[in-house]
C-alpha positions in Angstrom: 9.9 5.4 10.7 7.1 7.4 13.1 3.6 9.1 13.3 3.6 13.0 12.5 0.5 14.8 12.5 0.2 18.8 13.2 -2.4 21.6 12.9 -1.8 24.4 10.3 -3.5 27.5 11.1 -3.6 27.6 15.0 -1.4 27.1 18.3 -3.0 23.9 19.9 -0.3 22.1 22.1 -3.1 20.2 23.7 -4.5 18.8 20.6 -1.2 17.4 19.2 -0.7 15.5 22.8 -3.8 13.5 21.9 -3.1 13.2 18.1 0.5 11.7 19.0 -1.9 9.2 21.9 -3.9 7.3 18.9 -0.4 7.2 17.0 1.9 6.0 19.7 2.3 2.3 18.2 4.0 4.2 14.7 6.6 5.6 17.4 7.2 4.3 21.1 10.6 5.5 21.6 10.0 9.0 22.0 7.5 12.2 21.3 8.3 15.7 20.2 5.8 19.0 19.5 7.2 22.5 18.0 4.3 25.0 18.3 4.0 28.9 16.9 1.0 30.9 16.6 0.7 29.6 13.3 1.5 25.8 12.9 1.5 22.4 16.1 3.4 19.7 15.1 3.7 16.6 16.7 6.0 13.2 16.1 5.5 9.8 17.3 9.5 8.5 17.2 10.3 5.1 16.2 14.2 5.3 16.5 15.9 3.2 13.6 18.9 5.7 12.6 20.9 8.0 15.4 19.1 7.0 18.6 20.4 9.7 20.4 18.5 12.6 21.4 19.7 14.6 18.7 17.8 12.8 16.5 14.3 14.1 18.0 11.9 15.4 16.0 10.4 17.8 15.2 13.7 19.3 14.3 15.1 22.6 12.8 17.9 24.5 11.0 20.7 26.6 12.8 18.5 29.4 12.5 15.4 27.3 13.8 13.1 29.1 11.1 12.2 25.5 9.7 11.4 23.1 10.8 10.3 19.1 9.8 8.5 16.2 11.4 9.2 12.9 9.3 7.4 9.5 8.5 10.4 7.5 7.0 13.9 7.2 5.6 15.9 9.1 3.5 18.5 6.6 1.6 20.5 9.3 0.1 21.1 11.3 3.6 25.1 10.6 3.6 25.4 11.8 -0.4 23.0 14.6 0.4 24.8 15.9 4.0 28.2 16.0 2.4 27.1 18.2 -0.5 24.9 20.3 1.6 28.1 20.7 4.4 30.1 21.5 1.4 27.4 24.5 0.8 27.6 25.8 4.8 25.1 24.0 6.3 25.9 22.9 9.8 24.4 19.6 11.0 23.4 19.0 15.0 22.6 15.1 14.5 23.5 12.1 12.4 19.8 11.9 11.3 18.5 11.3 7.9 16.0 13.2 8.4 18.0 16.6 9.2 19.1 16.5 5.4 15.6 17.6 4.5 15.3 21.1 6.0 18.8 21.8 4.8 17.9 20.8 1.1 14.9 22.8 1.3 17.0 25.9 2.7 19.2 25.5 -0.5 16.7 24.5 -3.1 13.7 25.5 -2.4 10.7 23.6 -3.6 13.1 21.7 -5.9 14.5 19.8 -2.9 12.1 17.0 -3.0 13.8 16.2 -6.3 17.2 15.4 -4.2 15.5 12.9 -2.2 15.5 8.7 -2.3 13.9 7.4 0.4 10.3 6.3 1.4 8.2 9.2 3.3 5.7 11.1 4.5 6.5 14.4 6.3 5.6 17.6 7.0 7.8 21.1 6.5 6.9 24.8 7.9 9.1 27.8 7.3 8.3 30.4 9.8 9.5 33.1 7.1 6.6 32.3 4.5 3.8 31.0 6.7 3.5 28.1 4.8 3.4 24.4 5.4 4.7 21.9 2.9 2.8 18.3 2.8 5.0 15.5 1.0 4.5 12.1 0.1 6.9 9.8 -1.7 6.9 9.0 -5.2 5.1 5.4 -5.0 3.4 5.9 -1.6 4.9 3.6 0.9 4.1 6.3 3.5 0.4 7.1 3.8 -0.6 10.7 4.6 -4.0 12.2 5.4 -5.5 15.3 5.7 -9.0 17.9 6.4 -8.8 21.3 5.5 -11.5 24.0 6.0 -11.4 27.7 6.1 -7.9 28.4 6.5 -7.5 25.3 8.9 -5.5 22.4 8.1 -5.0 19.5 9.8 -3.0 16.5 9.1 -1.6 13.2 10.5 0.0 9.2 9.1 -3.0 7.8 10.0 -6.9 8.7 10.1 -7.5 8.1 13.7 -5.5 11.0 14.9 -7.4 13.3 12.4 -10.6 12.3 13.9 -9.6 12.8 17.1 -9.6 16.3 16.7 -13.5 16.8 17.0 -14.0 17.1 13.6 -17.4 16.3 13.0 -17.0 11.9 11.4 -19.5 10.9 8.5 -19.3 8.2 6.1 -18.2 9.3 2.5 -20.7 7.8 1.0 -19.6 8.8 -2.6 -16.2 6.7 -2.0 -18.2 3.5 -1.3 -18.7 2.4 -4.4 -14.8 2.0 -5.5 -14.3 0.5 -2.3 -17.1 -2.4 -3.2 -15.4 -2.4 -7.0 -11.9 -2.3 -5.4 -11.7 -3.2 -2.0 -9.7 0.2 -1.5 -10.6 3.6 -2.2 -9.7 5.1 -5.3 -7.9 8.6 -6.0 -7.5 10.7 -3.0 -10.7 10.0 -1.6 -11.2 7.9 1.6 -14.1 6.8 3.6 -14.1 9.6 5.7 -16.1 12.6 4.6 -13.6 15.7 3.8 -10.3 13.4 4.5 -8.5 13.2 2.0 -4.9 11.7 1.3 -2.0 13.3 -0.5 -1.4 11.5 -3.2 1.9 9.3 -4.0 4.4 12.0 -5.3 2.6 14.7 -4.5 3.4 18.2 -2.6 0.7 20.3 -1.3 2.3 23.9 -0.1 -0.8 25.5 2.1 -0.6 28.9 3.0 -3.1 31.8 4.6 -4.2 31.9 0.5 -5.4 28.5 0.4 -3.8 25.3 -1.0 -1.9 24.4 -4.0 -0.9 21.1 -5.4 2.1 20.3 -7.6 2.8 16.8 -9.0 6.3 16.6 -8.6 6.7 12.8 -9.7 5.1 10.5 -12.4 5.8 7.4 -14.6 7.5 7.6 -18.1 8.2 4.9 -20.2 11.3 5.4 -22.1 11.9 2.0 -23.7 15.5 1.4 -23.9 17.0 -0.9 -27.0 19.8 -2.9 -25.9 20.3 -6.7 -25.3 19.0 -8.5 -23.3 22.6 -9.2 -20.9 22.5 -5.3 -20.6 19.4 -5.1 -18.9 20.2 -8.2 -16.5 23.4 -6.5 -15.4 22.2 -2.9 -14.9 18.8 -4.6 -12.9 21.1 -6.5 -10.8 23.2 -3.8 -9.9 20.2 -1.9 -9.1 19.0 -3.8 -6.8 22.1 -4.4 -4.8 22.4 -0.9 -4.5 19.0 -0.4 -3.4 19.3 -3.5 -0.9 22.6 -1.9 0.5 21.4 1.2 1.1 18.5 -0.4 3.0 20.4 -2.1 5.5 21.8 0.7 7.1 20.0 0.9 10.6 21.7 1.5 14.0 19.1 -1.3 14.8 18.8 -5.2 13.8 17.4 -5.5 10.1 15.7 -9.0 9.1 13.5 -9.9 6.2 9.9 -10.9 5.8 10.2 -14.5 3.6 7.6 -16.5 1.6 9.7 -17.9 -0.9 8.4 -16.4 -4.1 10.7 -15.0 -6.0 10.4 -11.3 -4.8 10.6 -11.8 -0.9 13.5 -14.3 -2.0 15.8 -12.4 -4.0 15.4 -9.4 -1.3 16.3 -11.7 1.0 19.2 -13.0 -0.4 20.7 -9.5 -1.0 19.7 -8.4 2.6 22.0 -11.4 3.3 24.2 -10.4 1.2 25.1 -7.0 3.1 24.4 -8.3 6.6 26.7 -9.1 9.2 26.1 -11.7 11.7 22.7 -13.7 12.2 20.2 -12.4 10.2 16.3 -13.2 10.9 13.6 -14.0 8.6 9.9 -14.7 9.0 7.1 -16.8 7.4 3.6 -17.6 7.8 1.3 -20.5 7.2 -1.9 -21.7 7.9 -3.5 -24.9 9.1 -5.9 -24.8 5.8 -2.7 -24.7 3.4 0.8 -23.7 3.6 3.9 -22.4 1.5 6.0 -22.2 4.4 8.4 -25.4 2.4 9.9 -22.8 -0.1 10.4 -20.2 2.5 12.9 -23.3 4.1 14.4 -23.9 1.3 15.6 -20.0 0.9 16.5 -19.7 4.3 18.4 -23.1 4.8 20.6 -21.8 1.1 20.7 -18.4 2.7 22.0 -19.4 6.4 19.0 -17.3 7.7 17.5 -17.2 11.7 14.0 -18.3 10.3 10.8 -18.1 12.3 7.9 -19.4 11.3 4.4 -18.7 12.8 1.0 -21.0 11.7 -2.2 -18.7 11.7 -5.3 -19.9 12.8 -8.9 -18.3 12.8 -8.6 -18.3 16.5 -5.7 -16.2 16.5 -7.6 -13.7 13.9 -10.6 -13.8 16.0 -9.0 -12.7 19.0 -7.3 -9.4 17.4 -9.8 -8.9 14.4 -11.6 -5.5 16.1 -8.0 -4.7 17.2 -7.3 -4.8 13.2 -9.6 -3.0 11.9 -8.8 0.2 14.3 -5.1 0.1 13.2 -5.9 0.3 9.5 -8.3 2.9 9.4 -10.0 2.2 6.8 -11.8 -1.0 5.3 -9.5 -3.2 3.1 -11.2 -6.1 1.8 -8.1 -7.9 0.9 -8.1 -10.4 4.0 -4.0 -10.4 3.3 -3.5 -7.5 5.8 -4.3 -10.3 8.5 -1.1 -12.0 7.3 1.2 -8.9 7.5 -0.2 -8.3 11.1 0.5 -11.3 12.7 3.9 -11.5 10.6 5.1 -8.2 12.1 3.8 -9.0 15.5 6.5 -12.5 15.5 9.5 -10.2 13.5 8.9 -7.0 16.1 10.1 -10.0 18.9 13.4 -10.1 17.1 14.5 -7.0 15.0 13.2 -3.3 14.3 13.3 -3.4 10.7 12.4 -6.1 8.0 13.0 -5.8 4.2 9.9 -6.8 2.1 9.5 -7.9 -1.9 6.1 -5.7 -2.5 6.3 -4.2 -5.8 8.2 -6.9 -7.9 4.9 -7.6 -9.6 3.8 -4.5 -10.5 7.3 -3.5 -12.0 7.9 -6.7 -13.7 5.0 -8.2 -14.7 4.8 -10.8 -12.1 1.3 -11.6 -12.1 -0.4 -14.2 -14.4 -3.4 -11.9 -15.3 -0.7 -9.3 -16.9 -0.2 -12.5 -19.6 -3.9 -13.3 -19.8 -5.1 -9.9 -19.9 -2.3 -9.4 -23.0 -3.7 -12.3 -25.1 -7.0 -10.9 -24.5 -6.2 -7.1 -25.9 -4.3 -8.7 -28.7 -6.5 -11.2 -30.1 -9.8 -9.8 -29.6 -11.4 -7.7 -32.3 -14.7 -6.4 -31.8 -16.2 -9.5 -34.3 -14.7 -11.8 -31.9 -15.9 -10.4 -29.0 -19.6 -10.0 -30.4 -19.6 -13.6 -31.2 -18.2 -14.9 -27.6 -21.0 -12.3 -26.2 -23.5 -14.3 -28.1 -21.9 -17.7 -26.9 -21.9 -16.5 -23.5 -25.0 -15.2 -23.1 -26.3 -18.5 -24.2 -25.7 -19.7 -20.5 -28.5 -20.9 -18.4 -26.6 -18.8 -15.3 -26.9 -15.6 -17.4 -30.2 -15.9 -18.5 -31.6 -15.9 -14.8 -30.4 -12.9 -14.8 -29.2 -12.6 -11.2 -25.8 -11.0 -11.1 -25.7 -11.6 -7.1 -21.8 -13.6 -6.4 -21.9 -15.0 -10.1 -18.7 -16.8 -10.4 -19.4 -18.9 -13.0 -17.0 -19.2 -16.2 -19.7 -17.7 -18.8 -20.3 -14.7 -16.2 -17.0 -14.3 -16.4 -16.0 -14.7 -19.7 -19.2 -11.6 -20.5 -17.8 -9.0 -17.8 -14.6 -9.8 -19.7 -16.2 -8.6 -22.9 -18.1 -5.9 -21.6 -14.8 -4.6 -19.8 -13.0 -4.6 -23.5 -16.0 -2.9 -25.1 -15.4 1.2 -25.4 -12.3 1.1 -22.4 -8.9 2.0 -23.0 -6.2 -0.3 -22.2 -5.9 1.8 -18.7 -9.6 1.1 -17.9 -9.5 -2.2 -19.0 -7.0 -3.1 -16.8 -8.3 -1.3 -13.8 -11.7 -3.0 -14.1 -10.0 -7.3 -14.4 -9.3 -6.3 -10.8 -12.6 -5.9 -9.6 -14.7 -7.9 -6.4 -17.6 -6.6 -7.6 -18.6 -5.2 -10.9 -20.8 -2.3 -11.4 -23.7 -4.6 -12.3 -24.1 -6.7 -8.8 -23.2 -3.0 -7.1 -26.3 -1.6 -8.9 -28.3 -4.8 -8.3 -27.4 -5.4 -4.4 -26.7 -1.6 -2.9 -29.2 1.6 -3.4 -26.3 3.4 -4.1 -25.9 6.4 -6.6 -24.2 4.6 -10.1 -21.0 6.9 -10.9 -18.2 6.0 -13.4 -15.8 4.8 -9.9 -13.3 4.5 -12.4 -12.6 8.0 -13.2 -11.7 8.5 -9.5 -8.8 6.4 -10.5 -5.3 7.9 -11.4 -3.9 7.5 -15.3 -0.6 7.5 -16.5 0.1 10.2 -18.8 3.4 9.2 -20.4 3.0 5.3 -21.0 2.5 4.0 -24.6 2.9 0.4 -24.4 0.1 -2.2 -23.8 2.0 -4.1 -21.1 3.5 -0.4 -19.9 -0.1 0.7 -19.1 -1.1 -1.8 -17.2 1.7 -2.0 -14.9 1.2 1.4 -14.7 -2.1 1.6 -13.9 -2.0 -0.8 -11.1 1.7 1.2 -9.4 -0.2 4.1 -9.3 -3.5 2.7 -7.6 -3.9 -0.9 -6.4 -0.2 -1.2 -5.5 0.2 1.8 -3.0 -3.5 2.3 -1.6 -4.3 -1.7 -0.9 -0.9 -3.1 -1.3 1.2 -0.6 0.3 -0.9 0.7 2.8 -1.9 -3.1 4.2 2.2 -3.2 4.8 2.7 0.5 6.2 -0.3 -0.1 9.1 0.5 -3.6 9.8 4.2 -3.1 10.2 3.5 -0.1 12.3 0.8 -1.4 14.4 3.2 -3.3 15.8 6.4 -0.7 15.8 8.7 -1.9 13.6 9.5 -0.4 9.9 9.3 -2.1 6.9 11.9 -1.5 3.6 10.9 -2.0 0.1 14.3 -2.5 -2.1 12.2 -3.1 -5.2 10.8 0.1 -4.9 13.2 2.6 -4.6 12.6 5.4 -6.9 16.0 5.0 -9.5 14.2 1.2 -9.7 11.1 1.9 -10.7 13.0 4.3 -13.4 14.6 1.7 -14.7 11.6 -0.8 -14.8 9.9 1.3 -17.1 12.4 1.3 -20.3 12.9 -2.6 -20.1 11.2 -3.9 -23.4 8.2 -5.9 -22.2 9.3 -9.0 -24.0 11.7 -9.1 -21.3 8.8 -9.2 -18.5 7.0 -11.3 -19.7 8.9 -13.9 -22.1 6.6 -16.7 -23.8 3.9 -17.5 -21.0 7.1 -16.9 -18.3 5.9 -13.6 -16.3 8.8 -11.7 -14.2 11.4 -13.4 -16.4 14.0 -10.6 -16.4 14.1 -10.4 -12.5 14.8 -14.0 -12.4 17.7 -14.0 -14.8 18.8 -10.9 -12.5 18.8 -12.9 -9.1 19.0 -16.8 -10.5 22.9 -16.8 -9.3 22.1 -16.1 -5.5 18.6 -18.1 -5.5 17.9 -22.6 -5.4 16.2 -23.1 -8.9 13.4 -24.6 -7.5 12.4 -21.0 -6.5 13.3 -18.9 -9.3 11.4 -21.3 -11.5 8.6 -21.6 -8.8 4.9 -20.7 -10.4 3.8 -17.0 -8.8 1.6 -17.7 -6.2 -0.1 -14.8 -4.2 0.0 -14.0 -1.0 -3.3 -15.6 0.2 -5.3 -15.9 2.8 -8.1 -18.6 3.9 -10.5 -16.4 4.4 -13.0 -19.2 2.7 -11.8 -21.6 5.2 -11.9 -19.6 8.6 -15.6 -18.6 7.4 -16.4 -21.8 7.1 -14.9 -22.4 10.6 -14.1 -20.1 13.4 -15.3 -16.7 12.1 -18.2 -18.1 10.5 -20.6 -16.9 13.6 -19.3 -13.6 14.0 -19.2 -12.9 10.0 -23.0 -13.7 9.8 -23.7 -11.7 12.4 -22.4 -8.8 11.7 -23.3 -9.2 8.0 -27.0 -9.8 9.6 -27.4 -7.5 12.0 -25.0 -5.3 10.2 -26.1 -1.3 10.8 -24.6 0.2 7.5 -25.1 -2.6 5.2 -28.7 -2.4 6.2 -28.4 1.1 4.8 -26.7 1.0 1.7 -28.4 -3.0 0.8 -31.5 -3.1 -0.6 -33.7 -5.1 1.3 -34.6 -8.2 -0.6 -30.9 -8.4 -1.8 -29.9 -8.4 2.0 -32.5 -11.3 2.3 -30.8 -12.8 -0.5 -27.2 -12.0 1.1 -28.2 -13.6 4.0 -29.3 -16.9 2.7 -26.0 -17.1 0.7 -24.0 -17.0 4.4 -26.6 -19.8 5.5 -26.0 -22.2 2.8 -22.2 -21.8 2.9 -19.5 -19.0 2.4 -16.8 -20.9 0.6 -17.3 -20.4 -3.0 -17.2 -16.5 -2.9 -14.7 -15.7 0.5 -13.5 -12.5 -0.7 -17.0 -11.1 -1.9 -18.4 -11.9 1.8 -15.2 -10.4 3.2 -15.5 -7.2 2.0 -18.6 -7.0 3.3 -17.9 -8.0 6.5 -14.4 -5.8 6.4 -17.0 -2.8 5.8 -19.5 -3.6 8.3 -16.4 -4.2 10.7 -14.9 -1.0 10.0 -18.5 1.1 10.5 -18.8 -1.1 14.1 -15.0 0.1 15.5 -15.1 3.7 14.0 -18.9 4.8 14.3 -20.6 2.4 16.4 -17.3 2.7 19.5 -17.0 -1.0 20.0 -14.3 -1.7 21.5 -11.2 -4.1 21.5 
């Protein structure tokens, strides 16, 4: 796990020292920059698997004609080295990493196809001028880039791009998904002409210009076999995928909150460890879950630390926050994961972690509530609950502003099912704000955000396209990339067992009735795991991963939340003024009832004060 970044298109050793300065917390052990006439790369080295210096990056071939700087882990490297050895290739270091410019001197482009791992790295063969950008099939790995007039630059995270001298504007035209989404859709960002490279995606850039192959997508091949079949192949998956992710030459622990995904990773990561093995929860002094997280550990044997989160804690490191993740993300949950990694990085260099067990198995409740809608609502049905609705003394004032009532609901509901696909439909039950209050509180330009948004192509099946949906956007640019920046802000890597690429293969030709089974969501990974877990967590409710935003408003960041919401510099631009009276009555009279409406606000406003406005931490 480490920082790259590099310049395509000019010699600039100077330029990659400070890139790798604003990355150093990704990788603290050691630096390394390769420079030609034609390409500077740079890597930040966060030394998990040979910790020798053969394992320094960037690194080459024999013939030192290609060469690689890698964000990641490649799972496969042993399988892959052997059959690459067997083909002539000599190998310098025990690195993962090292398999890649082999593969790629054997297969070509193809070679990405050989790899199982989580990554983000960057390949130039001397031979070809040309630079090859790669990002794992899901997107655990984030990876930006600006490209203008034959010059590319690229990096893990945004900061390092800016600190090239490229001029930094707002995006403008990304806002609105972010206000809809709390993230930004597609391969936009909030930075005007950075752009990511999408989840299984390869750009090759040469002196021609750039092109972009998909190399990776969903397909839902529903398999027909009993039920036993698909509990025994999903269980074998994921010890596989487990094993293979506890090979470190460092300590490995587990982050733990005692649902049923962090749990049964747990308990596998156990499973393959030797010797004490560390997990870590969090609780806060508003509410806590940290009871089922003991109960796992104490039947696992585990080290367990736990850490309880105040809003004095957040208020201390929130400006600190905000710089490490680049980019706004309204979900309040990536304070958890930073404080979490900042107790585990005082113990081990590597944790495993259960994201992705609701997206692949249907672990959220709104999967089954979103179902019963699509099935039993006919367009006379919906015309008549429109009419009911609409009856509603809240809807009839006709002020969209942080409507949370149950008839405001109930309409957007309808109005989400009118004319949308499945896809859309879907995308849209996720929202913070709808396209209504946007129009009503901002003067920005309406678009259709939702076409920004990336759509399966090879899905058929109701419950199919909504998981879908949601792996390829919510899951790895809010979900994925709140774990990539706060593991690495604080130098350790995290490992995602649930989402190693043959998993998320196999999730996608169980029968759905095996997801979701009566008004039991995820029940086919609990069947998987029930032998290894205490009952009282497999047959726990699903509970998120929340935060008490709602609370700490109310407490000690209420001050600095109405401040900068009131004195706020961009919102004063982008709110129209009597709505931003309006707004700032609403965070007089009390913030509880819509926490994460006022914290995407404030995570915006935040964002525009560290990155444009220089204030410091």
């Amino acid at each position: 796990m480490c920082g790259i970044c590099g310049i395509f298109g000019r010699e600039d050793k100077n330029q990659i020292e400070k890139m790798l300065s604003t990355i150093r917390h990704r990788g603290p052990d050691d630096k390394g920059i390769m420079v030609d006439e034609n390409i500077s790369l740079g890597h930040a080295r966060l030394s998990i698997i040979d910790l020798s210096e053969k394992g320094r990056q960037p690194m080459s071939n024999e013939e030192g004609d290609i060469w690689v700087s890698v964000n990641g882990e490649i799972y496969n490297h042993k399988e892959l080295r052997g059959e690459l050895t067997g083909k002539g290739h000599i190998f310098h270091s025990h690195s993962d990493s090292e398999v890649i410019v082999h593969a790629y001197e054997e297969y070509g482009l193809e070679f990405v196809h050989r790899l199982r791992g989580m990554f983000a790295f960057a390949l130039y063969d001397m031979s070809k001028t040309r630079l090859v950008l790669v990002r794992d099939p899901i997107g655990k790995k984030p990876l930006y880039y600006w490209y203008k007039a034959n010059l590319l630059i690229f990096a893990s995270e945004i900061k390092a791009i800016l600190e090239t001298g490229i001029k930094k504007e707002i995006n403008f035209d990304a806002l609105w998904g972010y206000l809809a989404y709390q993230y930004t859709l597609g391969e936009n960002t909030l930075f005007k002409g950075i752009l990511k490279v999408l989840p299984g995606t390869m750009l090759v850039i040469t002196n021609t210009g750039i092109e972009c192959i998909k190399y990776w997508d969903l397909h839902e091949n529903i398999t027909q076999a009993d039920e036993l079949y698909f509990i025994k192949k999903l269980r074998a998956l994921l010890d596989e995928s487990t094993q293979l992710r506890m090979i470190a030459d460092v300590p490995v622990g587990a982050f733990l909150s005692g649902g049923i995904d962090s749990s049964a990773v747990t308990a596998l990561g156990r499973k393959f460890s030797e010797g004490e093995f560390h997990t870590f929860s969090i609780g806060f002094e508003s509410f806590s879950e940290l009871e089922y997280a003991r109960i796992v550990s104490q039947h696992l044997d585990t080290t367990h630390h736990e850490i309880e989160l105040t809003g004095t804690m957040v208020l201390k490191e929130l400006t600190k926050i905000a710089w490490h993740y680049d980019e706004p993300l309204g979900d309040a949950a990536i304070i958890n994961n930073y404080f979490l990694s900042k107790e585990a990085k005082k113990e081990v260099k590597v944790v495993l972690a259960g994201e992705g067990g609701d997206e692949l198995f249907a672990g959220y409740p709104l999967y089954y509530k979103n179902l019963k809608w699509l099935n039993r609502c006919t367009p006379r049905i919906c015309k008549i609950l429109e009419v009911i609705a609409k009856c509603s003394p809240s809807i009839q004032r006709g002020n969209p502003l942080f409507q949370i009532s149950a008839p405001f609901r109930l309409l957007q509901q309808i109005n989400y099912l009118k004319g949308n696909s499945v896809e859309e439909f879907q995308q849209n039950t996720w929202r913070t704000f709808n396209d209504d209050t946007i129009r009503y509180i901002t003067n920005l330009t309406g678009n259709n955000v939702n076409a920004q948004a990336i759509y399966p192509k090879n899905v058929t099946t109701l419950l199919g396209k909504m998981l879908a949906m949601d792996c390829l956007n919510q899951l790895p640019e809010k979900f994925l990339m709140k774990a990539d920046k706060g593991t690495m802000a604080n130098s350790i890597e995290e490992r995602l067992p649930l989402l190693d690429r043959f998993m998320i293969d196999f999730a996608f030709t169980i029968p759905p009735e095996l997801k979701i089974k009566g008004d039991s969501v995820k029940y086919i990974l609990k069947q998987s795991v029930k032998d290894v877990l205490p009952k009282e967590i497999v047959n726990r409710p699903k509970v998120g991963f929340g935060t008490p935003v709602g609370y700490w408003m109310e407490h000690e960041l209420g001050e600095v939340v109405q401040q900068s919401i009131g004195d706020g510099f961009l919102l004063k631009q982008i709110l129209k003024p009597e709505r931003k009276k309006e707004i700032d009555q609403k965070l007089t009279s009390g913030l509880h009832n819509v926490p994460s409406q006022i914290w995407t606000l404030f995570a915006l406003e935040l964002w525009h004060e560290v990155y444009f406005r220089n204030k410091s931490f």
